[in-house]
PANUZA-613447 format. One record per residue (C-alpha): residue in one letter; x, y, z. Coordinates in nm, 3 decimals. Each point is the difference from the previous one (the first is absolute). Layout:
SITE   code         u         v         w
SITE      A         X         Y         Z
...
//
This chain:
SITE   code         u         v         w
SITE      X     2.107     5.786   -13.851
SITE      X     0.216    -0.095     0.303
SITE      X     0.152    -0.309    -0.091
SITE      X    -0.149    -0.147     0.413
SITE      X    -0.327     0.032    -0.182
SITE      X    -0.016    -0.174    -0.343
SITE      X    -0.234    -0.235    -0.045
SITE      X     0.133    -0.339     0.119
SITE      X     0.045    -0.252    -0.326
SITE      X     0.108    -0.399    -0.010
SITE      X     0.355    -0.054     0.069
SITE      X     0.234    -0.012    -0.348
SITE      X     0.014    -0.312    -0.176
SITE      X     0.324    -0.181     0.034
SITE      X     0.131     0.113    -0.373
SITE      X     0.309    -0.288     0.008
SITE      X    -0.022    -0.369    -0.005
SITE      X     0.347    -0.106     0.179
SITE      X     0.281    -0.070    -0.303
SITE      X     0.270    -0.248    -0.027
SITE      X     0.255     0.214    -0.012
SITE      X    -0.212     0.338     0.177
SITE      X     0.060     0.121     0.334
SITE      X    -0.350    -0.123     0.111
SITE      X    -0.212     0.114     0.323
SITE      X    -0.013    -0.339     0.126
SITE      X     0.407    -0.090     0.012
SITE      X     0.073     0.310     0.186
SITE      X    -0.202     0.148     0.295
SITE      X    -0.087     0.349    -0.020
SITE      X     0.207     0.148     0.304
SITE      X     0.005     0.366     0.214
SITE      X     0.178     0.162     0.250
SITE      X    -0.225     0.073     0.331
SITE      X     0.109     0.332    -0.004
SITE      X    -0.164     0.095    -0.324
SITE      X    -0.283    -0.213     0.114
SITE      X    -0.053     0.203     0.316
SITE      X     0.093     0.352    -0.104
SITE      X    -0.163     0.220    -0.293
SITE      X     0.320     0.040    -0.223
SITE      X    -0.246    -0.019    -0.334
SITE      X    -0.252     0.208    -0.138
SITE      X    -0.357    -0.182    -0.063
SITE      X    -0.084     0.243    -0.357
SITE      X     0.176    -0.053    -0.317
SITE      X    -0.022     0.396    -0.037
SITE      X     0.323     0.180     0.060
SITE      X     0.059     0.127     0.381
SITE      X     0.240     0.244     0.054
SITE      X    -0.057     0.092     0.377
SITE      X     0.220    -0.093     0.265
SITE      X    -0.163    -0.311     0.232
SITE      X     0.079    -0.029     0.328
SITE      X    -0.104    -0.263     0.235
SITE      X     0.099    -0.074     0.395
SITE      X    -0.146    -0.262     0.240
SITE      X    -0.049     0.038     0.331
SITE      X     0.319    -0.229     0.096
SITE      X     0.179     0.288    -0.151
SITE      X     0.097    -0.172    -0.356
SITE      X     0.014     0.276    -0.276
SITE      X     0.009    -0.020    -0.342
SITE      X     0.001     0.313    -0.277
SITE      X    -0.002    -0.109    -0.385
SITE      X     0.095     0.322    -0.227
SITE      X    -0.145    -0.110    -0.347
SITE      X     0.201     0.094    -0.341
SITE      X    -0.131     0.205    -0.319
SITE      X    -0.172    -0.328    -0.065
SITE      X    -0.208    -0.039     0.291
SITE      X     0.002    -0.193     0.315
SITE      X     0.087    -0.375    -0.045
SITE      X    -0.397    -0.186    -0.034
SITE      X    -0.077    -0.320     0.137
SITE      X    -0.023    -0.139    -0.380
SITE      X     0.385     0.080     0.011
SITE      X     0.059    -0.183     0.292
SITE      X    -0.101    -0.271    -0.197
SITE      X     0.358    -0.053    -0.208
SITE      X     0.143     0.035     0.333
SITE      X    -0.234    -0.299     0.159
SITE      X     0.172    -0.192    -0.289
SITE      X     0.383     0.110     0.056
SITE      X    -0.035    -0.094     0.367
SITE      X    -0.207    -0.307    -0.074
SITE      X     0.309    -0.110    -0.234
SITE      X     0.260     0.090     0.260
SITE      X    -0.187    -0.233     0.261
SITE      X    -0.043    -0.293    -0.249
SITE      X     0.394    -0.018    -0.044
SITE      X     0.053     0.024     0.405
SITE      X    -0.247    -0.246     0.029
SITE      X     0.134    -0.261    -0.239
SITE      X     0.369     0.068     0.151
SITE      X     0.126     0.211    -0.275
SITE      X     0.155     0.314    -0.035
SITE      X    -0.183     0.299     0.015
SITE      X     0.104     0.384    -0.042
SITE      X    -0.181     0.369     0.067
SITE      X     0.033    -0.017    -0.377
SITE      X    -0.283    -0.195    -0.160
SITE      X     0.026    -0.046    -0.430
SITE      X    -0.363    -0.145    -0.157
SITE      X    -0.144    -0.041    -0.310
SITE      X    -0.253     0.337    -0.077
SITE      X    -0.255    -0.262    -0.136
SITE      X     0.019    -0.235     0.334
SITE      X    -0.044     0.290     0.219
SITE      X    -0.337     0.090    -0.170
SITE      X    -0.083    -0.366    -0.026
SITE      X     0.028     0.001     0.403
SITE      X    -0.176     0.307     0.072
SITE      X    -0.251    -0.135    -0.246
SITE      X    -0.008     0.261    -0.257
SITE      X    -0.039     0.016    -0.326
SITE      X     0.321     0.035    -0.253
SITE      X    -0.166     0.274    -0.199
SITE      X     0.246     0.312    -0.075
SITE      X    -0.214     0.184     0.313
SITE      X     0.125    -0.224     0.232
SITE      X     0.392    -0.005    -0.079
SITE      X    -0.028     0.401     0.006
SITE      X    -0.171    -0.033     0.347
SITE      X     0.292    -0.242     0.137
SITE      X     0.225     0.246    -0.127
SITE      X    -0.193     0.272     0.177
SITE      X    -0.020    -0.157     0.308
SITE      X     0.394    -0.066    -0.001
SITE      X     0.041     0.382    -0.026
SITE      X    -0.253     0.061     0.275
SITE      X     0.156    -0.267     0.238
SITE      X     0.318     0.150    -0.050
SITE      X    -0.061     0.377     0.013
SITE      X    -0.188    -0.017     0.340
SITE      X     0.192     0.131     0.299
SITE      X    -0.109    -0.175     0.316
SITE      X     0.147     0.092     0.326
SITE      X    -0.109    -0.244     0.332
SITE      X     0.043    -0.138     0.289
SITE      X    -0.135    -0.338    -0.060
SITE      X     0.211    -0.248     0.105
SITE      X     0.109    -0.307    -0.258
SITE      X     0.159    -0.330     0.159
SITE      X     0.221     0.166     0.304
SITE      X     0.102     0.320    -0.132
SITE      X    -0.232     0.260     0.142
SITE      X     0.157     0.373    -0.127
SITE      X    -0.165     0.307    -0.218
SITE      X     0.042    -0.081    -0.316
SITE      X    -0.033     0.166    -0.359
SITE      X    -0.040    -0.170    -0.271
SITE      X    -0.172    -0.138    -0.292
SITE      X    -0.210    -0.335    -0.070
SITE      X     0.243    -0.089    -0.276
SITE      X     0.373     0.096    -0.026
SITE      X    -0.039    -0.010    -0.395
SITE      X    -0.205    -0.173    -0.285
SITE      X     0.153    -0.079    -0.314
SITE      X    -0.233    -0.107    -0.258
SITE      X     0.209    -0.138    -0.294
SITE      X    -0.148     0.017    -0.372
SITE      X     0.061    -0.176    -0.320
SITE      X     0.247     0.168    -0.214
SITE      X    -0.202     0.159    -0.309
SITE      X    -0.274     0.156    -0.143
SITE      X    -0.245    -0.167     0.231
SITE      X     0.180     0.036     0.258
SITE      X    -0.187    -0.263     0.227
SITE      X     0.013    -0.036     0.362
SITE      X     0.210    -0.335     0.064
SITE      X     0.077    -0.028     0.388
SITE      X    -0.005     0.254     0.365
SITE      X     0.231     0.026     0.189
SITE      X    -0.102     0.127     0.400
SITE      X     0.268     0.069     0.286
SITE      X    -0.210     0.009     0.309
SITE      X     0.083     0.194     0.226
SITE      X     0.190    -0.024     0.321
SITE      X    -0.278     0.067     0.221
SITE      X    -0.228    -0.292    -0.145
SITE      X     0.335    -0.246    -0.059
SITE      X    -0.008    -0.014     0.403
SITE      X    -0.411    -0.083     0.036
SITE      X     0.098    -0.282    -0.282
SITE      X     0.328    -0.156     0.166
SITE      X    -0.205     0.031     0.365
SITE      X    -0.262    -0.219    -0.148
SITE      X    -0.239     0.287     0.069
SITE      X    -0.229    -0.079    -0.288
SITE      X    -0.362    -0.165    -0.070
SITE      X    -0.218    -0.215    -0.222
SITE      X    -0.213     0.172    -0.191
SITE      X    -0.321    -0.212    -0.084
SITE      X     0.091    -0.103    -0.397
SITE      X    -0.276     0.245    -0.151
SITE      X     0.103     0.279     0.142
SITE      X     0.049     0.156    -0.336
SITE      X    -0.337    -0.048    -0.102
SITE      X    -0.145     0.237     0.249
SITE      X    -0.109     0.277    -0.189
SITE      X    -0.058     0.324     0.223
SITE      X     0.306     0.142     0.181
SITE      X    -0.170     0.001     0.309
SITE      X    -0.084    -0.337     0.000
SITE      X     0.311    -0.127    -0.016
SITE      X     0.173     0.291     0.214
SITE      X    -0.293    -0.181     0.253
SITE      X     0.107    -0.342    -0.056
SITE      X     0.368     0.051     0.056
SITE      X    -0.095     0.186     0.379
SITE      X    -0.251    -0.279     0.030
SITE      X     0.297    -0.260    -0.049
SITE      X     0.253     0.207     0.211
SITE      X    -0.219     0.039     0.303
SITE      X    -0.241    -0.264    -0.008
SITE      X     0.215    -0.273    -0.137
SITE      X    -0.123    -0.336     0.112
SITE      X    -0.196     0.184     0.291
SITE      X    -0.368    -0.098    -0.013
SITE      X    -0.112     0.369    -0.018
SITE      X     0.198     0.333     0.026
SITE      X    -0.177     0.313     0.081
SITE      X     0.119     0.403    -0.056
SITE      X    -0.194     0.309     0.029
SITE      X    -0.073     0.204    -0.348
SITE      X     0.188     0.289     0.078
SITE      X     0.360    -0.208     0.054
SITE      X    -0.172    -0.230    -0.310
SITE      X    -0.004     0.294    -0.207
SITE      X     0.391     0.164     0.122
SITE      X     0.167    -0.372    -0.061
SITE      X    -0.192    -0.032    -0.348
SITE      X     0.159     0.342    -0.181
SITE      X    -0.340     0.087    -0.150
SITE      X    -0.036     0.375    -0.061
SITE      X    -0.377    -0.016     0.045
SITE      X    -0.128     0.137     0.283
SITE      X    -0.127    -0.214     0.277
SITE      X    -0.406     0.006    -0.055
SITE      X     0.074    -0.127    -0.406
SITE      X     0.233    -0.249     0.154
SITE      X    -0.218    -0.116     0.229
SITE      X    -0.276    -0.060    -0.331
SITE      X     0.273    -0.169    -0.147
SITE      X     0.077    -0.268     0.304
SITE      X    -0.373    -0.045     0.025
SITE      X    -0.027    -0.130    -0.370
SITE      X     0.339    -0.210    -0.004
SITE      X    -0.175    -0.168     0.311
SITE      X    -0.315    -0.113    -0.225
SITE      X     0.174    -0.024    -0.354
SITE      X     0.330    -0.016    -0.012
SITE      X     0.269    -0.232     0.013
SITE      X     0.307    -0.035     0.266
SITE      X     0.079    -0.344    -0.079
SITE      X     0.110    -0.200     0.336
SITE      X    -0.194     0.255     0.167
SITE      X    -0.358     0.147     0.040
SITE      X    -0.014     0.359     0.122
SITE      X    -0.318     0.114     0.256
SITE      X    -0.123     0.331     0.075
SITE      X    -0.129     0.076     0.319
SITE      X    -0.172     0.330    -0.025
SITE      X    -0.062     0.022     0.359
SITE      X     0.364     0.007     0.127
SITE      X     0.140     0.153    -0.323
SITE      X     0.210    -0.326    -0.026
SITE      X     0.139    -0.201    -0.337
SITE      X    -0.014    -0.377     0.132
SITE      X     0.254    -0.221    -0.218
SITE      X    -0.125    -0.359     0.021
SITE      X     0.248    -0.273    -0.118
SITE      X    -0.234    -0.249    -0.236
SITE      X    -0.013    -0.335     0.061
SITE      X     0.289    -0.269    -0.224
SITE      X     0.169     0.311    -0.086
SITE      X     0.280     0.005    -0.217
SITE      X     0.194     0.166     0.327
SITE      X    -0.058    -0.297     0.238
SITE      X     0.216    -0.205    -0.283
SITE      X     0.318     0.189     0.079
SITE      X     0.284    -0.221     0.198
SITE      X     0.045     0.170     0.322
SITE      X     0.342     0.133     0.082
SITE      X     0.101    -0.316     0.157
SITE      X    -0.096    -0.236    -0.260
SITE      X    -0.329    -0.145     0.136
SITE      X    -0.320     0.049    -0.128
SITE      X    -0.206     0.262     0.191
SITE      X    -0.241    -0.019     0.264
SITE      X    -0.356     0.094    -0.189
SITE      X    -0.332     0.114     0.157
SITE      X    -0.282    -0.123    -0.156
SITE      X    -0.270     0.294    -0.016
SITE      X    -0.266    -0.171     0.220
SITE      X     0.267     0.057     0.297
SITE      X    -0.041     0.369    -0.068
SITE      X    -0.392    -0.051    -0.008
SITE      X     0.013    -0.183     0.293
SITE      X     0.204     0.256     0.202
SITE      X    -0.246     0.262    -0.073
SITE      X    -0.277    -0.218     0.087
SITE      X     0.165    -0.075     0.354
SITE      X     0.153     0.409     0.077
SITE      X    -0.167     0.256    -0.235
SITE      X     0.068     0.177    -0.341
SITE      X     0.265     0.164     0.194
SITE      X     0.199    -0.204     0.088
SITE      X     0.336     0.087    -0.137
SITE      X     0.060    -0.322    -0.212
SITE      X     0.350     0.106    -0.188
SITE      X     0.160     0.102     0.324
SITE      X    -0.137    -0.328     0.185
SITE      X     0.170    -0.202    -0.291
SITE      X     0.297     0.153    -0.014
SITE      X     0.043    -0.058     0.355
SITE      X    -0.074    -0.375    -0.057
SITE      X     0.208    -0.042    -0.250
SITE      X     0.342     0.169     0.180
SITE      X    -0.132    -0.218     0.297
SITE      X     0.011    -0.309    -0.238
SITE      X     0.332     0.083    -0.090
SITE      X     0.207     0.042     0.305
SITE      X    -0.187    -0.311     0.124
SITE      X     0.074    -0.178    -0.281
SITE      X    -0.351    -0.116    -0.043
SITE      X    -0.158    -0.166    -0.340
SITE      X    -0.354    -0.036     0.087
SITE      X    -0.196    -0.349    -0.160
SITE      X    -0.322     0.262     0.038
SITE      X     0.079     0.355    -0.056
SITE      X    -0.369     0.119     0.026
SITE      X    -0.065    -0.161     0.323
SITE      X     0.380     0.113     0.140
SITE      X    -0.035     0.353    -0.079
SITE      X    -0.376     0.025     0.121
SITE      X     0.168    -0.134     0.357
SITE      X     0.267     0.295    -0.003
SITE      X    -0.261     0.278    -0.129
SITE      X    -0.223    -0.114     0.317
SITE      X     0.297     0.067     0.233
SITE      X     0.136     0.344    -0.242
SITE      X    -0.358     0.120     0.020
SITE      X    -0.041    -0.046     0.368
SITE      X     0.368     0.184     0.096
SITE      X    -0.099     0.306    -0.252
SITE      X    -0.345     0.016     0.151
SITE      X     0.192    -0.023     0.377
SITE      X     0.231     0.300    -0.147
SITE      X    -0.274     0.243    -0.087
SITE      X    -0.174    -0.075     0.349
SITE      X     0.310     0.140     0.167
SITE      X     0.032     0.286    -0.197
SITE      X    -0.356     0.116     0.111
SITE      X     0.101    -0.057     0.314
SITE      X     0.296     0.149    -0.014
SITE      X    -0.161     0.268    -0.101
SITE      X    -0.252     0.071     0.290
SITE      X    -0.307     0.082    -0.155
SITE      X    -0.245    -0.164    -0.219
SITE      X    -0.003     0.258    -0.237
SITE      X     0.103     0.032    -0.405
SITE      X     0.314     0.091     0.069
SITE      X     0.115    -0.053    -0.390
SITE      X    -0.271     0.232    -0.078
SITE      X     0.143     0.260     0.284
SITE      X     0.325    -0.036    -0.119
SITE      X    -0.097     0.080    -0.342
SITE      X    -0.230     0.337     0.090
SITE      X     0.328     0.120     0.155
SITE      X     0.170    -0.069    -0.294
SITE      X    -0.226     0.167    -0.221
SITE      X    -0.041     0.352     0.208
SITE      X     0.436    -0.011    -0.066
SITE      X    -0.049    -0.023    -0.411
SITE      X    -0.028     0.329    -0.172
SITE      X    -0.280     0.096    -0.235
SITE      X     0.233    -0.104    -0.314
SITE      X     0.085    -0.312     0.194
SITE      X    -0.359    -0.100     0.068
SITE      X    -0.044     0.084    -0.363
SITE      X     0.196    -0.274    -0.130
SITE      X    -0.126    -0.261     0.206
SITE      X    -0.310     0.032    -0.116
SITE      X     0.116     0.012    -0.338
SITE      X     0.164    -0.343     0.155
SITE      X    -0.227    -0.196     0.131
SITE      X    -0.334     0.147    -0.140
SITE      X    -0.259     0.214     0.135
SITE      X    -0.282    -0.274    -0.093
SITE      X    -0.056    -0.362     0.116
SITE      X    -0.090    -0.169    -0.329
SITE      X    -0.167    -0.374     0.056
SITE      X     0.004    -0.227    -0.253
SITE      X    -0.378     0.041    -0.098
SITE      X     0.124     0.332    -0.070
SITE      X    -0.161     0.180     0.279
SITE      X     0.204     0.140     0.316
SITE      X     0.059     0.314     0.219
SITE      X     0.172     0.280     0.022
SITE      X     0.245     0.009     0.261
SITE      X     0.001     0.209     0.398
SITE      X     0.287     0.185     0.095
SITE      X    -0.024    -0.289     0.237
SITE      X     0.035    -0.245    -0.276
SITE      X     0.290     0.178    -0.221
SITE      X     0.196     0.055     0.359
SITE      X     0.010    -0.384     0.071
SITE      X     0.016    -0.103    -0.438
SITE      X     0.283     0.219    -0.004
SITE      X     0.202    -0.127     0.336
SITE      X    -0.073    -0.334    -0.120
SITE      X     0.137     0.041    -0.367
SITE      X     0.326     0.182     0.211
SITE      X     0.024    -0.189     0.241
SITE      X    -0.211    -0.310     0.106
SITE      X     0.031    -0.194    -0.399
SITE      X     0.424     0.055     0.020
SITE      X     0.219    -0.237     0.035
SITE      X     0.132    -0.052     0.364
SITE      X     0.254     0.309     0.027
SITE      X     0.322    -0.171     0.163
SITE      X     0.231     0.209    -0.211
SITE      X    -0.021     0.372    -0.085
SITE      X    -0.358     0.080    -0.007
SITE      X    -0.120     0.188     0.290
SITE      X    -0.278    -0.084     0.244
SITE      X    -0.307     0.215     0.017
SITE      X     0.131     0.248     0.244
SITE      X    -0.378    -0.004     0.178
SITE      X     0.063    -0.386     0.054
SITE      X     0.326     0.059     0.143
SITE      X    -0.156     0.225     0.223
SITE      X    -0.195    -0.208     0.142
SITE      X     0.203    -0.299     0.021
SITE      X     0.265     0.200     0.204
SITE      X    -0.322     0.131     0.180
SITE      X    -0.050    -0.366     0.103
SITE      X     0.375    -0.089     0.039
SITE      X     0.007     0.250     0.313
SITE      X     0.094     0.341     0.072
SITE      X     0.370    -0.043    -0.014
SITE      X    -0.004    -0.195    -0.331
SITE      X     0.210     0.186    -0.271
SITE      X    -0.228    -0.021    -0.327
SITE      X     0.360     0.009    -0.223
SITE      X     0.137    -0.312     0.255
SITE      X    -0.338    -0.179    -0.046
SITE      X    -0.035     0.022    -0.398
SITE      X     0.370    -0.163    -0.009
SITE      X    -0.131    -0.308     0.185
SITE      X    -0.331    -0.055    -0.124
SITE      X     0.224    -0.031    -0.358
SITE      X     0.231    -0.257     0.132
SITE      X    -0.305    -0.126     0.190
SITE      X    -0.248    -0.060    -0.305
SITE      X     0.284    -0.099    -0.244
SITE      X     0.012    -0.335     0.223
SITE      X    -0.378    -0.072    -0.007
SITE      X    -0.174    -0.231    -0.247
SITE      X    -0.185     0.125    -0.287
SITE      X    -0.330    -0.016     0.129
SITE      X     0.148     0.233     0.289
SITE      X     0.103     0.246    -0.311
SITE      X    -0.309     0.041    -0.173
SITE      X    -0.163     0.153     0.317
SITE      X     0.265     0.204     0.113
SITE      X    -0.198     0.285     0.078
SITE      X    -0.135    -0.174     0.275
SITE      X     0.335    -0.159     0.081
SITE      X     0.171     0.339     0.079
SITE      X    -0.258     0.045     0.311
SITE      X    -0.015    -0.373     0.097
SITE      X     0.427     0.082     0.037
SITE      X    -0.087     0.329     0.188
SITE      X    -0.189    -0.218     0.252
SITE      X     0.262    -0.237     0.081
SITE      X     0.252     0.251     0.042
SITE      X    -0.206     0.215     0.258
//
């Protein structure tokens, strides 16, 4: 059985009461670099994977992880590295010295990672050394300011000393991170996890929670499509049994700070931040508490502008507003419902003059995407239905199959529409661009126009970003 699709149990029971002398969960917060937190760099099984992963975003950040005899490194490993880097924060933290190389107690580490001390267990930390070590992992990812292809593994080495004797006992580990995670550390580019994270049991889960509390953060809500869901996870299932798997983790699981919804209409994981989470507890960077939402704001929004109204960009844009104004409101709620009227009205003002700029009153999404389909080969068409399903499933468990009509405009959506704004590498839909230039005037060059919608849209709020389909012909317009 895939491990997506094992029956969801309680969370583990916390197995350690904290010690006098014990390196207990509640002295030290558990601690993670945002780069593991965004990128797939584990394995969700506990069975050994050989294969080669490769992963690449569409702002052009790569990462390839070759795995040892041992297997790729699993997210259970990751584990004794959550404690090595929560250790190495608590000593920068308290204004102490603190080195890539990290010496602890075998007993402590299992006591934080809240496992047993059975002989399993120490031969699983010593497995997981070996796998964190023999990985290969060559990226691009940048760490604090140094942005360069790298190779590399997690760990530089693992010592793990033992008793002199015929037992031979396992007395202390010692980790050297590695270069490439000592400058996330020393940039401060690490994160609270929520003090139970070890108590998640299912992989995906917790590979859920930590993309929940990378992306959504304090956010009220967070939204991403399945198919980039499924890519940033690392599962190996295939998309429909991930999709099964979502839909059950949004009715029975457990993501701590965070509830997960699945909208089966738009193919869409919604991350919802829960109300007096552990997350809004956090001291901000500059030492004040932070600005919460209390969730009737969020109810109230989508009483006054619709379901879809884009509530984590609106926030975001309040809160970077709140910040270079230098604003603490007395009444967050009825602040941020004020600046959501005003953000609504400007995107709603934005897609009116991209119709117009347009010309016709026409689907011109769903034009754009029956050109792009009649370009795909038969292979290519292939995998995206693979990708996005051939079958509209509802959550009564009826639905439809899908039109070539349909697949055409699921397809450019999941390509296109449900990406991130592209103001790096990632190229524009070349029927778009067509257009726009179309619109821009007969002498426009389509090469000289790209270049400035980039430096164009890299200036514009976020609520500008999130609809920059329609922002690339609202440009063509005023450059006519």
């Amino acid at each position: 059985m895939d491990d997506d699709l094992k029956p969801i149990r309680p969370m583990l029971p916390a197995r350690h009461q904290p010690g006098l002398f014990s390196l207990n969960i509640s002295s030290i917060s558990l601690k993670d670099t945002q780069q593991q937190l965004e990128f797939p760099f584990f394995a969700l099984s506990k069975k050994p994977d050989l294969s080669v992963r490769r992963y690449e975003d569409h702002l052009g950040n790569s990462l390839e992880i070759t795995p040892s005899v041992k297997g790729l490194p699993t997210l259970y490993d990751k584990d004794f590295l959550i404690c090595a880097i929560s250790n190495v924060m608590d000593r920068l933290n308290r204004g102490e010295f603190a080195s890539r190389r990290v010496r602890m107690y075998a007993a402590d580490m299992l006591e934080f990672t809240n496992r047993s001390r059975s002989g399993r267990d120490y031969m699983a930390l010593d497995d997981a050394i070996t796998r964190l070590r023999g990985c290969t992992i060559k990226t691009n990812i940048r760490t604090g300011d140094i942005y360069r292809a790298s190779t590399f593994g997690l760990i530089e080495s693992g010592d793990l000393v033992r008793k002199y004797g015929w037992d031979g006992r396992l007395q202390y580990v010692e980790i050297t991170l590695s270069e490439w995670l000592w400058n996330a550390i020393e940039a401060r580019q690490v994160l609270t996890l929520h003090p139970h994270y070890f108590r998640l049991r299912q992989p995906l889960e917790r590979r859920l929670y930590e993309i929940a509390r990378k992306f959504c953060g304090r956010q009220a809500e967070w939204r991403i499509s399945l198919v980039l869901l499924h890519e940033r996870s690392g599962s190996k299932g295939n998309l429909r049994l991930f999709r099964q798997a979502v839909r059950r983790l949004a009715t029975q699981g457990e993501l701590l700070d965070y509830a997960v919804v699945f909208d089966s209409r738009r193919d869409m994981a919604i991350f919802q931040r829960q109300e007096g989470s552990l997350v809004d507890q956090i001291p901000s960077v500059s030492g004040q508490p932070p600005v919460t939402l209390p969730d009737s704001a969020a109810a109230e929004a989508r009483r006054r502008h619709g379901e879809k109204i884009g509530l984590a960009a609106a926030e975001r844009d309040w809160r970077r507003w709140m910040n270079r104004k230098g604003v603490r409101p007395t009444n967050p709620a009825a602040l941020f419902l004020s600046f959501l009227d005003i953000w609504a009205d400007r995107r709603r003002r934005n897609a009116a003059a991209a119709d117009s700029a347009d010309g016709n009153k026409s689907d011109w999404i769903q034009e754009m995407a029956g050109e792009w389909w009649k370009t795909l080969g038969n292979s290519e068409r292939t995998a995206w239905r693979q990708e996005v399903g051939e079958r509209v499933e509802l959550e009564d468990g009826e639905g439809w199959f899908r039109s070539e009509k349909s697949m055409a405009r699921a397809a450019f959506n999941a390509r296109w529409r449900h990406q991130d704004c592209p103001t790096e590498e990632m190229e524009l839909p070349p029927q778009l661009l067509a257009r726009a230039v179309d619109r821009a005037g007969p002498d426009t060059d389509a090469q000289d126009f790209e270049e400035a919608w980039r430096k164009w849209i890299a200036k514009q709020p976020d609520w500008r970003k999130d609809t920059w389909l329609f922002s690339v012909l609202e440009f063509a317009g005023k450059h006519r």
